[in-house]
Rosetta silent file (secondary structure, phi, psi, omega in degrees, C-alpha in Angstrom):
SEQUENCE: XXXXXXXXXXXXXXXXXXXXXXXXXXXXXXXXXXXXXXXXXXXXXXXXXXXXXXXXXXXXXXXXXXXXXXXXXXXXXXXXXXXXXXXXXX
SCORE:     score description
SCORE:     0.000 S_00000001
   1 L     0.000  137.464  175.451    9.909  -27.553    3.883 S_00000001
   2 E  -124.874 -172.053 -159.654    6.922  -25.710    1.926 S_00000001
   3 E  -128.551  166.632  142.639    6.242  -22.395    0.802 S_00000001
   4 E  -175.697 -178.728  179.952    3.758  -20.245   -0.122 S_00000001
   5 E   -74.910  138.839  168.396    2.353  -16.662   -0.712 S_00000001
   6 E  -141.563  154.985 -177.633    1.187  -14.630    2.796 S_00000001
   7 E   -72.063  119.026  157.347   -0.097  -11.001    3.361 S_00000001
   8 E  -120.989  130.507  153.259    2.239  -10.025    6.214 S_00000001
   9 E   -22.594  112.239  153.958    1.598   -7.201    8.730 S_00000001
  10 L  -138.154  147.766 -171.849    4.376   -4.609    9.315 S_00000001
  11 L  -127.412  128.427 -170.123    4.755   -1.627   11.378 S_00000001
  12 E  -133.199  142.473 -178.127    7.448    1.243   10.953 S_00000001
  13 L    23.273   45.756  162.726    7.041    4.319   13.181 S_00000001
  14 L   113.273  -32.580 -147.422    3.618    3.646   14.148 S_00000001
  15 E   -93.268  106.504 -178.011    2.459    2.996   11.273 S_00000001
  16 L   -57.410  165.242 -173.051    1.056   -0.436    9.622 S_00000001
  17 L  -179.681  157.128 -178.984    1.488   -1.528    6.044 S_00000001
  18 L  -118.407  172.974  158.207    1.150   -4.786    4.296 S_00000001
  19 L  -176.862  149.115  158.181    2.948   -6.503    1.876 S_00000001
  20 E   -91.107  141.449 -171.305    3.278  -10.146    0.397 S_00000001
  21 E  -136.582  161.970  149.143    6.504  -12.165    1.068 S_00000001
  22 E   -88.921  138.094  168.576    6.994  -16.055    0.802 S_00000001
  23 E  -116.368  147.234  174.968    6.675  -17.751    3.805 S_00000001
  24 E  -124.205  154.126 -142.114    8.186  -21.091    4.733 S_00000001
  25 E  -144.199  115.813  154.652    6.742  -23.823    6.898 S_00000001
  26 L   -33.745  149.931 -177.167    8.378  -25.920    9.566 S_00000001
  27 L   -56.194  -34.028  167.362    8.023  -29.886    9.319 S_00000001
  28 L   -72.634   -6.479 -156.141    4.851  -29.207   11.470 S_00000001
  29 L    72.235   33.020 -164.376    3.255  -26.545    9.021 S_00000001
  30 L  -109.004  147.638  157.256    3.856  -24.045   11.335 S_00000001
  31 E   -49.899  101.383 -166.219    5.054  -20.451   10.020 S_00000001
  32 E   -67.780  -59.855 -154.219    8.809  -20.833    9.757 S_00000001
  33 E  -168.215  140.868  167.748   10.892  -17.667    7.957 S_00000001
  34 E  -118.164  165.312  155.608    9.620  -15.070    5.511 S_00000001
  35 L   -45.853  128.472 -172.515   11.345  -13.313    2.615 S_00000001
  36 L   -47.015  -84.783  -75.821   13.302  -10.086    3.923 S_00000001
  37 L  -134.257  150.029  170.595   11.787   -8.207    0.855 S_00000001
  38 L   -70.671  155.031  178.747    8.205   -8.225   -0.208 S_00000001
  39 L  -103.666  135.269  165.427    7.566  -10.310   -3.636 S_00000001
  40 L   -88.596  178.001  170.462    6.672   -8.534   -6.908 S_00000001
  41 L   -88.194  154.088  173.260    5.110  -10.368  -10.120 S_00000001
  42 L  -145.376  154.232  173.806    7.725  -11.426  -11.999 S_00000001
  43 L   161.585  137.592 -169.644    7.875  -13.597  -15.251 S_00000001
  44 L   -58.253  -68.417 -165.110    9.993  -14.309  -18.560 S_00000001
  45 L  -108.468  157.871  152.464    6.376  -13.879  -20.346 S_00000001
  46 H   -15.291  -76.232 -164.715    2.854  -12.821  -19.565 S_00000001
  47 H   -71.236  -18.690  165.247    1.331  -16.140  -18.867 S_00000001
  48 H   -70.705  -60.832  179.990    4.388  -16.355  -16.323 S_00000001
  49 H   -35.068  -38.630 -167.670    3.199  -13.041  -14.677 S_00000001
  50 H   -76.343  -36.150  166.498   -0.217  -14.235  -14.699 S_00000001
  51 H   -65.367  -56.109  174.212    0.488  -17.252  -12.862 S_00000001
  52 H   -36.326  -46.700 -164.697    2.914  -15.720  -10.421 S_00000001
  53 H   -77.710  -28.878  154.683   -0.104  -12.897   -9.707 S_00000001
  54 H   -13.995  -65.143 -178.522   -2.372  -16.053   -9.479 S_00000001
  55 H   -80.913  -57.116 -167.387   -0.641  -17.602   -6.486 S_00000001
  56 H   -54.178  -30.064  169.243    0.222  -14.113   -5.161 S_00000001
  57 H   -58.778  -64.433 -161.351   -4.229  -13.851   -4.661 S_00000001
  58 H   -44.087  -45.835  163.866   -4.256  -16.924   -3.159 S_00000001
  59 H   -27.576  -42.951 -174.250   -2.080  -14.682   -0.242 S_00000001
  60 H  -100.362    9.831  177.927   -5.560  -12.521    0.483 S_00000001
  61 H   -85.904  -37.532 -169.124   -7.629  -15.356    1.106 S_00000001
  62 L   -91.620  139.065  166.838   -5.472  -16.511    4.353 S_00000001
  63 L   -20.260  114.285  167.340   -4.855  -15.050    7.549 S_00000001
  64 L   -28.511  105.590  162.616   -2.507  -12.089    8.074 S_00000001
  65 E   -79.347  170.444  167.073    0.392  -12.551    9.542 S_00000001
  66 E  -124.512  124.806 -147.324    2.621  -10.643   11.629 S_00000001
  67 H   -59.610  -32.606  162.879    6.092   -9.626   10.959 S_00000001
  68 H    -4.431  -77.197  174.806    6.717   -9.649   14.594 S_00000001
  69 H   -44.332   -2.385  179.718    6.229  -13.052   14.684 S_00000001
  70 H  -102.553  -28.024 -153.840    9.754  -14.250   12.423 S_00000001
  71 L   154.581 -174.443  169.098   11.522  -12.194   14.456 S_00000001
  72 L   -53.343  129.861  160.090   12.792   -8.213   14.933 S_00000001
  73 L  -112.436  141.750 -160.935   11.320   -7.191   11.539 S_00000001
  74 L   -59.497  171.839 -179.422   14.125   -5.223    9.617 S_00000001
  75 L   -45.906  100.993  163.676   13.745   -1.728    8.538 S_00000001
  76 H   -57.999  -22.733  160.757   10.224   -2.182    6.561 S_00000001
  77 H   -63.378  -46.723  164.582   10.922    0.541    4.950 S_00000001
  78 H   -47.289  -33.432  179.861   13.807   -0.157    3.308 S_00000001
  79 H   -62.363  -64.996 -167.350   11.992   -3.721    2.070 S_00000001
  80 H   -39.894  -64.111 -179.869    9.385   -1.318    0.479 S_00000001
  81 H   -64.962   -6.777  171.522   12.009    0.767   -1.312 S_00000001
  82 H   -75.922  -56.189 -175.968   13.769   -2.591   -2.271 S_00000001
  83 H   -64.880  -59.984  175.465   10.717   -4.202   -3.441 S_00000001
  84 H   -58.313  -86.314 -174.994    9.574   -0.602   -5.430 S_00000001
  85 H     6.989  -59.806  139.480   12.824   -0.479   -6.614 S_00000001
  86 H   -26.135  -88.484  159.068   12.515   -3.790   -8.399 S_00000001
  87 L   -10.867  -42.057  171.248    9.663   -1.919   -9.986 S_00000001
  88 L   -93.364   10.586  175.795   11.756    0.842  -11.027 S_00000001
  89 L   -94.750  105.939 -164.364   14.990   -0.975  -13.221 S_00000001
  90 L   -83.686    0.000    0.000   14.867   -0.368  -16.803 S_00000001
């Protein structure tokens, strides 16, 4: 099974929003399962960050997806405040 970064589409009370998640890919390469929670940069060092944010670009080059498509997508909101959250832990 492979992975990579994708922009995916979500809509909470009307509204659209994006975020990046990993996505995983079916033996055919077809979009399998995403991450509940949108992905942040992450990284022991810089040059980890840098890479991470690297791959995370490669994300706005490809077609959108839509969270629809894995399934009921869970409260996005809550993924947002999970994912800012992350963002917010001293």
């Amino acid at each position: 099974m492979s992975w990579n970064y994708r922009v995916i589409k979500h809509v909470y009370d009307k509204e659209e929003f994006f975020q990046i998640h990993e996505v995983f890919y079916d033996d055919n390469g077809n979009p399998h399962l995403m991450s509940q929670e949108g992905i942040v940069p992450y990284g022991d060092t810089t040059e980890e960050i840098s890479r991470s944010m690297i791959h995370m670009m490669g994300a706005l080059i490809k077609p959108v997806l839509d969270a629809s498509s894995f399934g009921p997508d869970p409260d996005p909101a809550a993924t947002v405040s999970t994912t800012l959250g992350l963002l917010n832990k001293k």
